[in-house]
N, C-alpha and C positions, 0 to 999 in steps of 0.2 A: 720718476717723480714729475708731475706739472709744472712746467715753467707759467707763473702766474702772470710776469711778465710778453708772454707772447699769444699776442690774439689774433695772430696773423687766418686769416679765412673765416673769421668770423663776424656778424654782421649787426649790430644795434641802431635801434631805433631810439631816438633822443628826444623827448617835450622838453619846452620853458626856458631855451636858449632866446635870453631879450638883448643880454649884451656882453661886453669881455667881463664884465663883474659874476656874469651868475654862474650858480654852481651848475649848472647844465654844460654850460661853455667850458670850464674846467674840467668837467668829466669827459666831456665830449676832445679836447683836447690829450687828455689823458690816456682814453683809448687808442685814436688815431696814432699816438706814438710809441703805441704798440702793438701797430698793425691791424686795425681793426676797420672793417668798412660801417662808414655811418650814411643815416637818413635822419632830418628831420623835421617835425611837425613844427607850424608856429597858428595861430591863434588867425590869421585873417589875414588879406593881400596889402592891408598899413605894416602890420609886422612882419612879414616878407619884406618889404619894401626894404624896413629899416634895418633887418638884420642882411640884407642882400651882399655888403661888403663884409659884412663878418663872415658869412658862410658862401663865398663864393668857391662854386666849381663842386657843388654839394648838392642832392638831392633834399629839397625841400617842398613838403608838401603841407597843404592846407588844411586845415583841422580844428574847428572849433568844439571844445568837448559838451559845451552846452548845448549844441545842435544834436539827435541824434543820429538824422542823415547823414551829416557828417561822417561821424566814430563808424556808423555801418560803410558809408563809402572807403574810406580808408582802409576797414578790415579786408572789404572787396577786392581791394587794388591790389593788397600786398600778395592775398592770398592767388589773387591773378598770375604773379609775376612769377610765383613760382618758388622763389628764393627764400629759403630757413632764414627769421628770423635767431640770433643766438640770444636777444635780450632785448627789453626796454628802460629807459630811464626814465622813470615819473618826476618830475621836478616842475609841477605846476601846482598856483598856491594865488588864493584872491581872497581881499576882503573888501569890504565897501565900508573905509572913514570916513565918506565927505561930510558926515553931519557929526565929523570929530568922536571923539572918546568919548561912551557910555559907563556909566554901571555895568556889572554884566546882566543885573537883573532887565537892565532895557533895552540888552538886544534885540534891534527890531527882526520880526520872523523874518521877514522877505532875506533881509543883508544875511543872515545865517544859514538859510536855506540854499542862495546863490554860494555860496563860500562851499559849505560841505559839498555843493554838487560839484563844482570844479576842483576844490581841492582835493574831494575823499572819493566821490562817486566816480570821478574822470579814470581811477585806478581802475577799478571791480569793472566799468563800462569798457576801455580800455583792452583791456585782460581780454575781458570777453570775444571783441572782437579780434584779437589775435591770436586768437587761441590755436588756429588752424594755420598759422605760419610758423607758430614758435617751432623751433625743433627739439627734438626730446628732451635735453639737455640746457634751455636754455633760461635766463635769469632774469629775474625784473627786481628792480632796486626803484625805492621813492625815497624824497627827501623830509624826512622828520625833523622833529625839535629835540635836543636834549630830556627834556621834562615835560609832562604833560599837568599835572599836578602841582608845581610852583605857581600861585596865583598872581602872574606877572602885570598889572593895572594893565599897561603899554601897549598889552598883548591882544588884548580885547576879546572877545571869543572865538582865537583863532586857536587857544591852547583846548578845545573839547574837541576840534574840530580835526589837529592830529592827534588827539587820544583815537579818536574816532579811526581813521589811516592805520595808527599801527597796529588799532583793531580789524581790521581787515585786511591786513597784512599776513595773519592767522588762517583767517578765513579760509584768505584766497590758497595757500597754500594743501592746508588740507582739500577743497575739492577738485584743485588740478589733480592732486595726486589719485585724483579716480582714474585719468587717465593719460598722465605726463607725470615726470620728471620736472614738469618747471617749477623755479625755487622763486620765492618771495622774500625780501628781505626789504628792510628800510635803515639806512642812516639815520641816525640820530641826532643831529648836529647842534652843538653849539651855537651860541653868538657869531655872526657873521657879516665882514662889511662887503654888502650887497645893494643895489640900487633900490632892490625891494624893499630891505631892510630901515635902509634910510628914509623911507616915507613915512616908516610907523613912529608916533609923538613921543616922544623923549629916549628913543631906541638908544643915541650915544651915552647919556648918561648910564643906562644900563648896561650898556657895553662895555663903559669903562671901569662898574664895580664888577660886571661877571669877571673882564681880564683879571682884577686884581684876587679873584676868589680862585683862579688856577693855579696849581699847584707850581707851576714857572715863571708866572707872573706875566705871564700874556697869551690873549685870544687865540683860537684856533682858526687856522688859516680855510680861505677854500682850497685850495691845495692839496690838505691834508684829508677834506673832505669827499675830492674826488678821490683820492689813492685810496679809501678805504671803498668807495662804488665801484671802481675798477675790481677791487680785490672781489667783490659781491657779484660781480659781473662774469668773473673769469671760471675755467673750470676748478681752479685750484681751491676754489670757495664750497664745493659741490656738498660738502657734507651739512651747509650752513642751511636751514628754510624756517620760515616763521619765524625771524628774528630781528630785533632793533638792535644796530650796534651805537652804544654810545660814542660819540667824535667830539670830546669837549675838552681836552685838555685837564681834567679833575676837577672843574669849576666847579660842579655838580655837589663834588666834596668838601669844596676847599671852604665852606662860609663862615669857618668859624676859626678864619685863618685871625693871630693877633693881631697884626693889624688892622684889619679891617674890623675886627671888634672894639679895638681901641679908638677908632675912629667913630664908631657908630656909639661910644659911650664916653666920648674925650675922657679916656685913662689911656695917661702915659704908657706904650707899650713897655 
C-alpha cells in the first residue's frame, strides 16, 4: 500500500508563497515534512526580496505569469536541469479593488481580464510549459473556493473567475492524458484567514457567519487545507484527476443551521 505520508525523492514546484499565512507556505511546509524537495517561483525580485527569510536556503526563482517570456524561460530552465518535476502547486490569485467594490454588472473589462489571466490562465500557461519536466506520474493541484455559485457581494468577480479554474481543471486533465499520466486536481477551499483574504471588504464579517454555518462551529484552517493538497500531490491520490475537493468544514451545508436562522429572523431558537 502507499504510504501518502512519504514523498521522500520527490520534487514540487510551489507558486504564491507571499508569507507564513498563505496556503502555499502551508503546503509547501507540508510537504518538506515529508520529505519532499521544493522550488519556488515568486512574482518579481521585490517579492524575492521579501519572502528571502521565509525561504531561505531554497531554490527560488523568478517568474511573472503575466510575462510570457517569463513562463517560457522557466519551462526552459527546469527542463534544462534535467530533473522530474513530481508536481506543481498553483496558488496564485489577483484582483484589482482599488476603485473599491462594484456591482458585478461594472466590472471593469481590463481588472477582469488581468484577474482571469493570473488567476486562471497562469494554470493552462503554466502546465504547458512544464509539461516536458513533469514525470509521468506527477500531480498539479490549484487553490479554489468552496463555491463558485453563491453570489458573495465581497467576492467581486473573483467567483466566475474560479468557476472558470475549476473549469479547466477538466480540461487540463483530459488532454495531458494524450500523453501523461499527470493528474489535475483543485482544492476547494473554504473561508480562510490569509493576508489576501483580509484585503477583500467585509471578508470578516463573512468569515464569521460562514464559521457559524459549519457543522462544528468553526472555520477551516489552512492546515487542513494543505493536508488535503499534500494528499492530491502524493502517489496515494493517483486514482483522483478532474476533481475539486471540497475543504470547508460543512459550511457549504450548514446555512440553515437554527441559529443562524433564528438570528437572521429574531425567532427565539
Amino acid at each position: 500500500m502507499t504510504n501518502a505520508t512519504d514523498l521522500a525523492g520527490r520534487r514540487y514546484l510551489i507558486t504564491g508563497v507571499a508569507n507564513r499565512k498563505s496556503v502555499a507556505w502551508h503546503i509547501a511546509k507540508t510537504l518538506e515534512g515529508r520529505g519532499a524537495e521544493l522550488l519556488f517561483t515568486v512574482r518579481d525580485e521585490q517579492h524575492q526580496d521579501q519572502t528571502a527569510k521565509l525561504l531561505s536556503g531554497r531554490e527560488v526563482l523568478i517568474c511573472n505569469v503575466e510575462e510570457q517570456a517569463e513562463v517560457d524561460a522557466l519551462g526552459t530552465y527546469l527542463a534544462d536541469e534535467g530533473k522530474p518535476l513530481h508536481g506543481l502547486v498553483h496558488s496564485i490569485a489577483f484582483a484589482n479593488y482599488d476603485d473599491g467594490m462594484k456591482p458585478f454588472h461594472e466590472t471593469p473589462k481590463q481588472h477582469f481580464l488581468q484577474a482571469l489571466d493570473i488567476s486562471c490562465f497562469s494554470l493552462i500557461n503554466l502546465s504547458n510549459a512544464l509539461k516536458d519536466s513533469f514525470s509521468k506520474d506527477a500531480a498539479v493541484v490549484t487553490i479554489s473556493i468552496s463555491s463558485t455559485t453563491m453570489a458573495s457581494e465581497n467576492y467581486g468577480y473573483m467567483a466566475p473567475i474560479k468557476a472558470a479554474l475549476d473549469s479547466a481543471i477538466v480540461f487540463l486533465a483530459k488532454s495531458f492524458s494524450d500523453f501523461s499520466e499527470v493528474r489535475f486536481n483543485a482544492v476547494r477551499a473554504g473561508l480562510l484567514k490569509t493576508s489576501a483574504s483580509a484585503g477583500i471588504p467585509g471578508y470578516l464579517e463573512s468569515y464569521l457567519y460562514g464559521e457559524e454555518a459549519t457543522f462544528r462551529g468553526r472555520g477551516v484552517t489552512t492546515p487542513e487545507v494543505a493536508e488535503t493538497a499534500a494528499f492530491l500531490l502524493s502517489p496515494a491520490s493517483s486514482g483522483i484527476n478532474g476533481q475539486g475537493i471540497v475543504v470547508d468544514a460543512g459550511m457549504g451545508s450548514g446555512y440553515f443551521n437554527a441559529d443562524l436562522v433564528a438570528k437572521a429572523t429574531r425567532i427565539d431558537s
